[in-house]
N, C-alpha and C positions, 0 to 999 in steps of 0.2 A: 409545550408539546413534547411527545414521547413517544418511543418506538415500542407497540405490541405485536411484534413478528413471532409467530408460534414456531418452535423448533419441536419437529416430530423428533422422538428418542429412538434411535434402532434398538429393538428388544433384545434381550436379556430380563416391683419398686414402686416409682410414684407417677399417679396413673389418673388420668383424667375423660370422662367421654365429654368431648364437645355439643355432642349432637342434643344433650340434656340443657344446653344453654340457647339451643334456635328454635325460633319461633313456631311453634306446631303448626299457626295459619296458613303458614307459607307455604302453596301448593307446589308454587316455582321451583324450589331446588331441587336440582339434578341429584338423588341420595347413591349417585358416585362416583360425581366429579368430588375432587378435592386441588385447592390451589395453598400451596403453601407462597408465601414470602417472605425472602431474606434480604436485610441492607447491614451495610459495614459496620465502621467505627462511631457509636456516637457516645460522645462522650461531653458529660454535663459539667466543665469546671473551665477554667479561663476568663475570657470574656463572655459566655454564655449565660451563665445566672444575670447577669446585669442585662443582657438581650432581652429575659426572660420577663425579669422584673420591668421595663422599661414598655416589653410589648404582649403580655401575657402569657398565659401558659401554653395557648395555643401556637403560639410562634413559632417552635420549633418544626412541627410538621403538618404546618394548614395547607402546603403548598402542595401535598401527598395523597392529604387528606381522602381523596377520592380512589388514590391507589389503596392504600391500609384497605379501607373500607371491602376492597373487592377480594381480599385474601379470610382465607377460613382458615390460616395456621398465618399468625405473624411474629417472626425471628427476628434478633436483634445481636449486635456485639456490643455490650455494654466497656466501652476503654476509658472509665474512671470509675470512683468509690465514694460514697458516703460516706462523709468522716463523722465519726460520733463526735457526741458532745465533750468529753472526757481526752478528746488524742489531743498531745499535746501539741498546738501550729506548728512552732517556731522546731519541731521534727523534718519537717518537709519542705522549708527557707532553704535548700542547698541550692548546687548549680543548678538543678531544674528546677521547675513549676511541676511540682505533682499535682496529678490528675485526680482532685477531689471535691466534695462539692458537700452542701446540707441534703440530707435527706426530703425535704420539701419539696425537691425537686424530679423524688421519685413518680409525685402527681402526672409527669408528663409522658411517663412510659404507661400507665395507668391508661389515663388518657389516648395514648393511642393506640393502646388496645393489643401492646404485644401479647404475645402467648407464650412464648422461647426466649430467654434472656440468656446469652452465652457470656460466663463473668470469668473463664480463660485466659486471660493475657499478661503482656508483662508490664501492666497496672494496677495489676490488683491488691499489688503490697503496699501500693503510696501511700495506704495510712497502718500499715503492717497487720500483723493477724488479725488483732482487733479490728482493724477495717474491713477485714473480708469477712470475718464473719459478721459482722454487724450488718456490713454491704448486703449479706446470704439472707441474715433472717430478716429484712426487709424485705427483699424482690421474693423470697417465698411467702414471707405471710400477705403480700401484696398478688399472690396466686400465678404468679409463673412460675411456669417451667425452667429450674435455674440450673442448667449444665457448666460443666468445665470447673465448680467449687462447691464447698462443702463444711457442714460442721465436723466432720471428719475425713477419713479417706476412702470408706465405701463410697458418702454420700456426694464426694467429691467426683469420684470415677462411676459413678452409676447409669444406669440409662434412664433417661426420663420419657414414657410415655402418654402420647396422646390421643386416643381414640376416637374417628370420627366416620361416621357414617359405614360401619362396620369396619372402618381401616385401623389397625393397628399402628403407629407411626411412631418409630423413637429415634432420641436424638444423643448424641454424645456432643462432650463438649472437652478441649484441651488448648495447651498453649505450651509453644517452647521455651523452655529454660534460657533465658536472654537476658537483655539488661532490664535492672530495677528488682527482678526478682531471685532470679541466681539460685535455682532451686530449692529458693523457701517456702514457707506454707507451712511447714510441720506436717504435711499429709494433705492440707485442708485443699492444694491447689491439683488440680491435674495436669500433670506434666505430659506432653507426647516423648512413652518410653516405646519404639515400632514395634516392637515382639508383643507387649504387653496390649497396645492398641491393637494389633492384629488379632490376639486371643480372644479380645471382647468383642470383636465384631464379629467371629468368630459363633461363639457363644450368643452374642443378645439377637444374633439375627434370624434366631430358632422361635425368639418371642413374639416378635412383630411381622409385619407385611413389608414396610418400608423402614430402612435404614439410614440417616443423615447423619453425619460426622463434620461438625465447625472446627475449625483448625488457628489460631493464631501462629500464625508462622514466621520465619524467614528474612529475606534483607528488604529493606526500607527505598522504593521509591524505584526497582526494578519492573522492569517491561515484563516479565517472564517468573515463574518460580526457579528455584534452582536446581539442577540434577538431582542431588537430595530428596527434595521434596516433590519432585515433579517423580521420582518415581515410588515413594513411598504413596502416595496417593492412587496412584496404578495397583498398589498391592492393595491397599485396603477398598480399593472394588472388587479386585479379584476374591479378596476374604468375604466377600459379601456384600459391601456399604452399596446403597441405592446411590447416593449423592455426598459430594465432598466441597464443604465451602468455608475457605477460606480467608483470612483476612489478617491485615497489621503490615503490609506494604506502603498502605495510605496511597496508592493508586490503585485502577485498576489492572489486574491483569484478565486472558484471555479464557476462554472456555471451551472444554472438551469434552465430546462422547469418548468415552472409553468402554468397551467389556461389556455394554449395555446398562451402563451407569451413565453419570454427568459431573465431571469435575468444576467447579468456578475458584481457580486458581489466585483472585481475591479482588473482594467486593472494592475497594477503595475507601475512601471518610464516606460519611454519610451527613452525620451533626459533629461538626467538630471545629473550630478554633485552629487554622492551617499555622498561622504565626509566620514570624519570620523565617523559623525554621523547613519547616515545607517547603516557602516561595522562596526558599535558596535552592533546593536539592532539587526539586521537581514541579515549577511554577504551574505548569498547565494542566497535568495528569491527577493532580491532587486534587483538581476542583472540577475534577470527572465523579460522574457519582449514579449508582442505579440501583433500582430493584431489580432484584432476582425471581424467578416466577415458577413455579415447577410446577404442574400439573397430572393431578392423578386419577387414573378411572380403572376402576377392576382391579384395584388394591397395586396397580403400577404404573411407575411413572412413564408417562406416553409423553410429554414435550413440556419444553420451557421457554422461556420469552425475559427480554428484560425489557424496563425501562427505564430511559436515558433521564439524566436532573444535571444540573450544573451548581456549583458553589461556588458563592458569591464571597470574596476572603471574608470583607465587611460582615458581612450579614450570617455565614456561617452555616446556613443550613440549603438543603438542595429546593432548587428554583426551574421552573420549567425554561425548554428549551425553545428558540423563534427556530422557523422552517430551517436558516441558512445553517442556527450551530448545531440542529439535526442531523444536518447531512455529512456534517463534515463530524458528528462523532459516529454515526454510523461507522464512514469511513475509517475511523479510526479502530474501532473496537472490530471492524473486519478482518483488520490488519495483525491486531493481537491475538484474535483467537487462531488464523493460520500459523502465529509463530510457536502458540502451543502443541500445534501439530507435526512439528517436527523437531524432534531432539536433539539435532545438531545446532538449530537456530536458539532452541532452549540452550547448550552449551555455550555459545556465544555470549548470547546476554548475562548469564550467568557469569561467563569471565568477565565483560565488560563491568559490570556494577561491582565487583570483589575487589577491581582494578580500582575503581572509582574510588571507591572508601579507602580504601590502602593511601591512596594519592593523597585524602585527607589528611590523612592522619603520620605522614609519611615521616614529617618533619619533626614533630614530635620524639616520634620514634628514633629517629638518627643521631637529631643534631639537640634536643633537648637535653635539659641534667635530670639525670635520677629520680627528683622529686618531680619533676615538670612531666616526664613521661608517664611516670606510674600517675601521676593525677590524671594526666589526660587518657591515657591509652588504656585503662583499667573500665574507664567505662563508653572506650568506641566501640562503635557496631563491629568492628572488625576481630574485637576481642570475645567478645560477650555474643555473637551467632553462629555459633559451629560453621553451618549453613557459608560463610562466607570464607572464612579460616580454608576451610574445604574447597573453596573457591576458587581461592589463589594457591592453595597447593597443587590443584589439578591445573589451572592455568601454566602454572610454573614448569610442569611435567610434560606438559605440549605446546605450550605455543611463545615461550616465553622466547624463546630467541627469534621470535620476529617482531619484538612490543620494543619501541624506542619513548620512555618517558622525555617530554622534548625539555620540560619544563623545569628540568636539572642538567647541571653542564656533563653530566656522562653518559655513556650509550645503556649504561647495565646499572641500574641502580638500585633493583632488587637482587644483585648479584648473592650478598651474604644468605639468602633460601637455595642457592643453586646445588649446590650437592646432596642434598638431602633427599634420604629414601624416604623418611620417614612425616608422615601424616603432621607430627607434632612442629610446625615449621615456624613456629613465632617464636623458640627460644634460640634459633642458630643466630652465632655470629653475633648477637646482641647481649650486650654485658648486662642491661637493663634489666631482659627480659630472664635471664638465665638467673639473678637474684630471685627476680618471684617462682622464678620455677623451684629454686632451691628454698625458698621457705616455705612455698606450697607440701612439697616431698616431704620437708621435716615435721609436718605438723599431722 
């Protein structure tokens, strides 16, 4: 069971018409309604192909099957790669499990009929260029719509449009410079640079009727997006964007009207392999999971809806909900989208989760050697997200003389960030950190 509550909207290249692909019989359709659908993170590699192989290709998303079906635009975030035949494995044997998979497996996006594949994130290098593009000209010559990458960096940054039922609809597609990818690509990835995004929204929103903007963004398993981004999203509706949805929290966070637009501050997993990792950081929110629903009539968007699924760790893919954990996700996603509505509550959370990862990673930091640190802290989230870095320097700047970490024997134990005017606050104080900064400089 799932919740279809319609949320009324207070008012405010490569090119496809849909409407060349429905059935002319069909007296029924409304020629303009249009319902797009967007879901999070799915991603094909883990324990998923063995799901797959074990219960057919339909496994992934039989349980949905009648949602897909009722959307006339269907969006996806693709957060793994097709590794060609030729990558070498034993490249991606490090501390992680890269997010890669055989191409055969491209059959189940086929299959359920996406139209938008958003290939943006900070997965798209786990089998390095040659996997994105390889990953590119499959999901294209497989006939989606494939934003956020590219065999170049026009094709990379471009907009891709969809035309249905006289609407014009395009969609952008980007992802933060973060861990795994660290601003590689060679051009081929779209990076969110905000002046550069603003310009094209900017500019492509002269071409179309509707504007949508997919976003991979930000810190890992917070309630809220962060200052940052919670207000760079405010601007790029103000520049135009009809809707902003984003994802790579791997929870859910909440949704906002803004400006006469619709932000979805981010979808959560969708298909995806939680691990142990998840069900350490955020055991319950991770195996929250929904469609997103937008609805269009008269070339704009008049309301949206979601609905609720649950993931099951085992089983990996979203699963309908009995009456009781309806109610109580209801309740809960009530709960998130009021805290998007106010940007103090957004500051909070935002300090809280910056804190969170810091504490991670703290020890490391402090009391490790040299080589222990840079191994470790080269690739935590606290390093590699601006987004969080940002985090705790504003936290530091306001509220830190009332934060007692209890969990070390001193009252101040982010003390060595305390003097600092300056934004750059990971090399104070730290002999570690101040080598990479000085070989960073030199080079």
């Amino acid at each position: 069971m799932s919740s279809a509550k319609l949320y009324k909207l207070t008012a405010k290249p490569w090119n496809t018409n849909l409407d060349e692909q429905n059935d002319k019989s069909n007296k029924k359709i409304n020629m303009s309604k249009i319902t797009i659908s967007a879901v999070g993170d799915i991603c094909l590699a883990r324990s998923i192909p063995a799901l797959i192989a074990e219960n057919g290709v339909d496994y992934p998303f039989e349980n949905v099957r009648e949602s897909f079906d009722k959307a006339d635009i269907l969006m996806g975030n693709l957060e793994s790669v097709y590794k060609p035949d030729y990558f070498p494995t034993e490249k991606n044997n490090n501390h992680f499990q890269a997010l890669n998979s055989s191409v055969t497996l491209n059959e189940i996006l086929i299959k359920a009929k996406f139209n938008v594949i958003n290939q943006a994130t900070n997965h798209a290098l786990d089998c390095g260029l040659e996997g994105l593009k390889y990953t590119n000209k499959i999901l294209s010559q497989s006939g989606f719509a494939v934003i956020g990458a590219g065999l170049s960096e026009n094709d990379a940054y471009a907009m891709k449009i969809i035309e249905k039922h006289e609407t014009k609809i395009g969609f952008l597609g980007y992802t933060d410079s973060m861990g795994w990818t660290m601003e590689g690509g060679d051009g081929c990835l779209a990076y969110f640079k905000k002046d550069r995004v603003i310009q094209s929204i900017k500019e492509n929103k002269k071409k179309v009727d509707i504007l949508i903007v997919s976003w991979h963004a930000d810190i890992e398993f917070a309630q809220a997006p962060s200052i940052p981004r919670y207000d760079a999203c405010h601007e790029m509706i103000d520049a135009g964007a009809d809707a902003i949805i984003c994802h790579h929290p791997h929870v859910p966070q909440g949704i906002e009207e803004y400006n006469g637009g619709v932000i979805v501050y981010s979808l959560g997993n969708f298909l995806f392999d939680t691990g142990p990792y998840q069900k350490k950081h955020n055991p319950i929110d991770s195996l929250r999971t929904f469609i997103f629903n937008i609805e269009i009539e008269n070339k704009k968007i008049v309301g949206w809806n979601r609905e609720y699924f649950k993931i099951i760790r085992e089983e990996c893919r979203p699963e309908p909900l009995n009456n009781e954990e309806l109610k109580e996700f209801e309740s809960h996603f009530e709960k998130i989208d009021k805290l998007v509505e106010d940007r103090n509550k957004v500051r909070e959370e935002w300090h809280r989760i910056s804190k969170y990862w810091l504490n991670e990673y703290w020890d490391e930091m402090v009391k490790g050697s040299a080589d222990d640190f840079i191994k470790t802290f080269s690739h935590s989230y606290f390093y590699i997200i601006p987004n969080l870095k940002e985090g705790f320097a504003d936290f530091v700047e306001n509220e830190y003389n009332d934060f007692k970490k209890t969990t070390l024997d001193w009252d101040r134990p982010f003390s060595i960030f305390e003097k600092t005017a300056s934004r750059d606050i990971l090399t104070l104080g730290n002999p570690h950190l101040a080598v990479i900064a000085k070989k960073n400089r030199s080079k």
